[in-house]
Rosetta silent file (secondary structure, phi, psi, omega in degrees, C-alpha in Angstrom):
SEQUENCE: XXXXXXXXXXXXXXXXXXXXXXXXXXXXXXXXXXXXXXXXXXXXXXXXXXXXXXXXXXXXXXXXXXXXXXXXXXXXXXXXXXXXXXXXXXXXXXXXXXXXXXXXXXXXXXXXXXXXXXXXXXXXXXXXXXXXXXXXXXXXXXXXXXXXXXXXXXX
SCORE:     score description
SCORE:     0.000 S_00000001
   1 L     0.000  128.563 -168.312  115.083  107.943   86.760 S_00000001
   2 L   -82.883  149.110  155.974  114.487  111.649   86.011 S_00000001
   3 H   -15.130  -71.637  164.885  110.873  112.855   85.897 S_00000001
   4 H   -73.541  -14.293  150.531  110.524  113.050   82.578 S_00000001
   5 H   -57.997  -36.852  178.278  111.554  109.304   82.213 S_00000001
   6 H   -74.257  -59.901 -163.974  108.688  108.375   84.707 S_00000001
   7 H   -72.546  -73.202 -161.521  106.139  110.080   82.422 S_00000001
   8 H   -38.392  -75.800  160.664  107.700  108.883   79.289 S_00000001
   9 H   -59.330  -17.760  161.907  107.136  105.370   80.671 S_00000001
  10 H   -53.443  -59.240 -163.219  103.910  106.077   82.184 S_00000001
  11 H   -80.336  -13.307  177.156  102.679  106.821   79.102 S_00000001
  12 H   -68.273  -57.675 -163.003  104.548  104.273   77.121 S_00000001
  13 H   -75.399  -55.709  164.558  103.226  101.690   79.480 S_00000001
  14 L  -112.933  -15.822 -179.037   99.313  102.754   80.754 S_00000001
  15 L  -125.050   64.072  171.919   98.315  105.760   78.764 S_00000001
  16 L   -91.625  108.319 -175.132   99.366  104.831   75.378 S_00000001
  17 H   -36.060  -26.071  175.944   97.865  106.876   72.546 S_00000001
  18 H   -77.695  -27.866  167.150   97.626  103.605   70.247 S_00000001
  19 H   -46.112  -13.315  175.231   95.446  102.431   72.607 S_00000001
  20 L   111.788   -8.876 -177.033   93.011  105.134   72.027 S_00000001
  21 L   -54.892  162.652  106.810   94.204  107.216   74.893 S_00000001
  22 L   -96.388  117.647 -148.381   94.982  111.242   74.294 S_00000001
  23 E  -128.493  139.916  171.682   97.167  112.224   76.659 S_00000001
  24 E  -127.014  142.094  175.718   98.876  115.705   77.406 S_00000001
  25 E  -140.874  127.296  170.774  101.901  115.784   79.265 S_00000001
  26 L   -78.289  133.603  179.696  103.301  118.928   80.977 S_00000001
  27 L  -137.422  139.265  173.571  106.809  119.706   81.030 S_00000001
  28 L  -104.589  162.566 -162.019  108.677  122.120   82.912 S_00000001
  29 L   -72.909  -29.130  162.098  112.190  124.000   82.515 S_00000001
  30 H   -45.831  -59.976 -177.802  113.488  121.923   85.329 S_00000001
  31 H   -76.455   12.956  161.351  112.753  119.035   83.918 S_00000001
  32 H   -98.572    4.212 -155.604  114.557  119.789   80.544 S_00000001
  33 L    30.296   50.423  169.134  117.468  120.661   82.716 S_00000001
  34 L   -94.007  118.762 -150.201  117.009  124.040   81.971 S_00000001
  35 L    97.738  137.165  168.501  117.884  126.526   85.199 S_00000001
  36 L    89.932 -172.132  173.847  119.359  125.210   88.278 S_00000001
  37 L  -101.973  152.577 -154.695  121.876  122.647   88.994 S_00000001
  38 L  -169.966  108.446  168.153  122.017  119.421   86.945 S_00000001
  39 L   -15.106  161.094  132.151  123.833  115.913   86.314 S_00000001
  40 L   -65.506  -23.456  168.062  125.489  116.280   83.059 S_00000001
  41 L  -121.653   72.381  144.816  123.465  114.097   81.328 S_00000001
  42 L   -58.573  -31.837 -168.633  120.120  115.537   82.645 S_00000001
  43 L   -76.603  -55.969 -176.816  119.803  117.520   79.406 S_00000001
  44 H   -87.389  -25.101  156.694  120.038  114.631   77.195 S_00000001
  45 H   -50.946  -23.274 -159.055  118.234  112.065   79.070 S_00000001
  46 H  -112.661  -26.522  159.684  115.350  114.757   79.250 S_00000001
  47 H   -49.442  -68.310 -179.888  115.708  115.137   75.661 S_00000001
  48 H   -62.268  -64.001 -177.601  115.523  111.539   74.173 S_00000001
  49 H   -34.292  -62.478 -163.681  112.348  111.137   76.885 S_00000001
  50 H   -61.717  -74.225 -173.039  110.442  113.922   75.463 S_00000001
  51 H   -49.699  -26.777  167.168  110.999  113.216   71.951 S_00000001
  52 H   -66.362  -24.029  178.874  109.859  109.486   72.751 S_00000001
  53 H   -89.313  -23.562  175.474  107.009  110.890   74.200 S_00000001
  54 H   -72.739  -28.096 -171.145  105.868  113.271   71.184 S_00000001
  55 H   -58.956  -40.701  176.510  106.660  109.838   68.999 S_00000001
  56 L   -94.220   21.439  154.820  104.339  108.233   70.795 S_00000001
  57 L   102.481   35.371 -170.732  101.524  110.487   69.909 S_00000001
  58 L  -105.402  148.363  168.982  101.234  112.188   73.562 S_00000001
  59 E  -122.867  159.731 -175.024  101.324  116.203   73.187 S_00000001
  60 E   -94.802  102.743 -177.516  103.176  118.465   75.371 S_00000001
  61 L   157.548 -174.867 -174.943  102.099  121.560   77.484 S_00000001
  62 L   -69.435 -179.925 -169.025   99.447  122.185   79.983 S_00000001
  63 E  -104.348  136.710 -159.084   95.855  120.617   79.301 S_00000001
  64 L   -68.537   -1.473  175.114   93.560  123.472   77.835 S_00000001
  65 L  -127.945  -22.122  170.550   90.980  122.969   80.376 S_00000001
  66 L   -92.616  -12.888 -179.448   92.982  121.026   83.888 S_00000001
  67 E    83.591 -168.311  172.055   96.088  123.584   83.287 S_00000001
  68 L   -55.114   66.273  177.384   99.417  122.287   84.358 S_00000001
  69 L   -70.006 -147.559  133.368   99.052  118.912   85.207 S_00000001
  70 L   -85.526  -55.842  175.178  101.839  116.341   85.055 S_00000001
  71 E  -159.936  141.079  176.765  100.364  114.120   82.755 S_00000001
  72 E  -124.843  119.111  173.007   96.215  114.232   81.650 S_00000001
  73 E  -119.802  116.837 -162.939   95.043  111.012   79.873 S_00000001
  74 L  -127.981  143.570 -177.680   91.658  110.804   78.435 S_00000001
  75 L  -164.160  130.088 -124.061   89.874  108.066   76.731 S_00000001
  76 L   -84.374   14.961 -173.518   86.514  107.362   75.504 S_00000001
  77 L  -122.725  -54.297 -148.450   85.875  103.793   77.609 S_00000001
  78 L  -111.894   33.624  165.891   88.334  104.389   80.667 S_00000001
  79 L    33.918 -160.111 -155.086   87.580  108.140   81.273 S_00000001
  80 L  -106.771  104.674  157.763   90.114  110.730   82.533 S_00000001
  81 E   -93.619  121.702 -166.039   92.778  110.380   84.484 S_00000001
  82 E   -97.672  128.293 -179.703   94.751  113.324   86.024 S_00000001
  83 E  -143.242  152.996  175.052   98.456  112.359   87.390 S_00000001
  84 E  -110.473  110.975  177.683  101.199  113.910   89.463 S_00000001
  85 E   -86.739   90.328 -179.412  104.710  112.703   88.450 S_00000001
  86 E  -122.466  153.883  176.494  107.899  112.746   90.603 S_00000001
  87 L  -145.893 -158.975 -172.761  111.449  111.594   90.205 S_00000001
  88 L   -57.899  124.881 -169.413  114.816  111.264   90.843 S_00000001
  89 L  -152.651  149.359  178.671  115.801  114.479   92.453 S_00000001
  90 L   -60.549  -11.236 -168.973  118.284  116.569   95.309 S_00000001
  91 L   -84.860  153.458 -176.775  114.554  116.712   97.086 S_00000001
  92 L   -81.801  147.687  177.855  113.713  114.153  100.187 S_00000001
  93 H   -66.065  -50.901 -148.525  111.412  111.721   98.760 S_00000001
  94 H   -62.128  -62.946 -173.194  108.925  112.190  101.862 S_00000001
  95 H   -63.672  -27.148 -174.684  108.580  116.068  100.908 S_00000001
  96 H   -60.627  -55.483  175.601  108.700  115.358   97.416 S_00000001
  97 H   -38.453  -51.752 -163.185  105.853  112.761   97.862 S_00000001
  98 H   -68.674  -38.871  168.376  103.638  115.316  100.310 S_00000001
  99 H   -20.044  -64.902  169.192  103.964  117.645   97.494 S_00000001
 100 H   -69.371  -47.979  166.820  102.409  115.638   95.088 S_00000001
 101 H   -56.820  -45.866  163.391   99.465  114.606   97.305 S_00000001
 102 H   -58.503  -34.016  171.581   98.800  118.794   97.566 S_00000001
 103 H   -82.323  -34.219  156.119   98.695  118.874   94.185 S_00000001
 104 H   -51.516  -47.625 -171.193   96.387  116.159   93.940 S_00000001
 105 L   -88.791   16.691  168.837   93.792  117.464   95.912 S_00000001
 106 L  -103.565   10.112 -174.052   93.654  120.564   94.504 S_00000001
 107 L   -99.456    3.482 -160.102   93.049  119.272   91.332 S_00000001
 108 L  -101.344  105.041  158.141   90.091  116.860   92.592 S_00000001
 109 L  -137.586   42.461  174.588   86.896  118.975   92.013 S_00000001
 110 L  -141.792  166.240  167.680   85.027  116.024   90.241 S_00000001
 111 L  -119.215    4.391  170.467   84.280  111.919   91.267 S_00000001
 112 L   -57.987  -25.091 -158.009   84.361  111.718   87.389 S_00000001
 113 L  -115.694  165.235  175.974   87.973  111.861   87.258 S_00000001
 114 E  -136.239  175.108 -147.559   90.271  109.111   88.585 S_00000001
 115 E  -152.583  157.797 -175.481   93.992  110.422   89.941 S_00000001
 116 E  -178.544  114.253 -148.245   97.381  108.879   90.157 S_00000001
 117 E  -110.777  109.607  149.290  100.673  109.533   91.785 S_00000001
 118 E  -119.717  141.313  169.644  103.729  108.086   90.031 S_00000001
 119 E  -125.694 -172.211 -162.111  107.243  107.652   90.666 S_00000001
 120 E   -67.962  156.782  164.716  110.416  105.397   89.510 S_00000001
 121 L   -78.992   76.585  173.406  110.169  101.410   90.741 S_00000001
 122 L  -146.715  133.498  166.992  112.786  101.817   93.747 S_00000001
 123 H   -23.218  -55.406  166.602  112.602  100.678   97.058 S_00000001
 124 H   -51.940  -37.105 -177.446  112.634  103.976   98.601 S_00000001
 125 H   -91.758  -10.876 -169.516  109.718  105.478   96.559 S_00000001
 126 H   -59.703  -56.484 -158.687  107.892  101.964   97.193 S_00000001
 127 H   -84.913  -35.352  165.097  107.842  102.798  100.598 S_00000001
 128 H   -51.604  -48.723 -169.311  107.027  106.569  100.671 S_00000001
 129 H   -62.527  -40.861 -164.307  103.824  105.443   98.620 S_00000001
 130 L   -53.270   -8.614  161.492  103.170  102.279  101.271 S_00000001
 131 L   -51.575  -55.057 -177.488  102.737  105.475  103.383 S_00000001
 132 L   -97.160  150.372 -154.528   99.013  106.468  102.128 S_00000001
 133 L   -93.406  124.637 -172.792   96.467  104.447  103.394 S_00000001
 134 H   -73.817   -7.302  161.544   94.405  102.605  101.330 S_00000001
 135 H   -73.809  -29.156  148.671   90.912  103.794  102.467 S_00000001
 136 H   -19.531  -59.315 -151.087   92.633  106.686  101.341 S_00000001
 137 H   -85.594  -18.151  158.738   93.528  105.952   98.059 S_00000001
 138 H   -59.396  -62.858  159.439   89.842  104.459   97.709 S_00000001
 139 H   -39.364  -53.035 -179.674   88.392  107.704   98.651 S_00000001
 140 L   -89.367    7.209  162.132   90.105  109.454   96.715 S_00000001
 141 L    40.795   34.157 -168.033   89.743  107.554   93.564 S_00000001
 142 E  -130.648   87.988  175.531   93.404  107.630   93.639 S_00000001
 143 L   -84.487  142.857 -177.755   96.321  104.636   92.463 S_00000001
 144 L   -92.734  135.901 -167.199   99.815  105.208   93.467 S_00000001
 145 E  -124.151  111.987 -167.478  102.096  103.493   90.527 S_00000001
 146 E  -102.970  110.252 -168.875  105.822  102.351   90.366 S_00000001
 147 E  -101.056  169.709  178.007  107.086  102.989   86.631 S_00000001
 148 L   163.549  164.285 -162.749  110.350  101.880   85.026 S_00000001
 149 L   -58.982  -33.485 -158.245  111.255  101.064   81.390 S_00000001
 150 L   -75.796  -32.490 -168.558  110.434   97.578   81.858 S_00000001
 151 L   166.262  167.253  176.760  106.198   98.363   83.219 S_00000001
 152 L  -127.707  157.918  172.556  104.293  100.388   85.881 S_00000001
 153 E  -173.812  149.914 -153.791  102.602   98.345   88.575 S_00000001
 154 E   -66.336 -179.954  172.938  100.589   99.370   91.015 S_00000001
 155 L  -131.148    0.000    0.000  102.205   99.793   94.783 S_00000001
């Protein structure tokens, strides 16, 4: 599952604007399979996601005040959650993973905010998350989430 398929069900699944959420989701020319090397059908796959994601009332670009985020979902009960997205990619999961944890903390300058690292529901990313430690992920106001068309659930 490409990237933008992880957010596309993230937000389908836990941050869904009929729910009251407003959600921004950042997208980059990689993940439109623009630049670079690419499946053949990265392009269309990255297509249909996005337009499922403006359908479902999430808007697209950075967030005018967190910047380029992955995905920012805010909502007037369940506060603000900031998330880092990764997916199927030519990248090692492990660096791909550490990656995402550096981007977390640089975006944690509040305890106001709650944080969340997702990737695809596959054994292999299962296990990269079983990797941070959960007085970590306590500290750090931060759940790691395994998405897929079917549901996210926590890991």
């Amino acid at each position: 599952m490409y990237q933008l398929e992880v957010k596309r069900w993230l937000v389908a699944h836990r941050f869904n604007p009929a729910d009251g959420w407003e959600v921004r989701v950042d997208v980059d020319a990689m993940e439109r399979a623009n630049g670079g090397v690419h499946s053949p059908d990265k392009a269309e796959r990255a297509r249909a996601a996005e337009q499922a994601l403006r359908a479902l009332g999430a808007q697209v670009g950075g967030h005018p005040v967190h910047g380029r985020v992955d995905v920012v979902a805010e909502h007037p009960v369940h506060g603000c959650v900031m998330g880092e997205v990764e997916g199927s990619s030519s990248r090692q999961k492990e660096q791909a993973l550490y990656s995402a944890l550096g981007q977390l903390l640089l975006l944690m300058q509040t305890r106001q905010h709650r944080y969340l690292l997702a990737v695809p529901d596959e054994p292999t990313w299962e296990r990269q998350l079983g990797k941070v430690p959960p007085y970590v992920r306590d500290l750090l106001q931060l759940s790691c989430v395994l998405v897929s068309e079917q549901g996210v659930r926590e890991a």
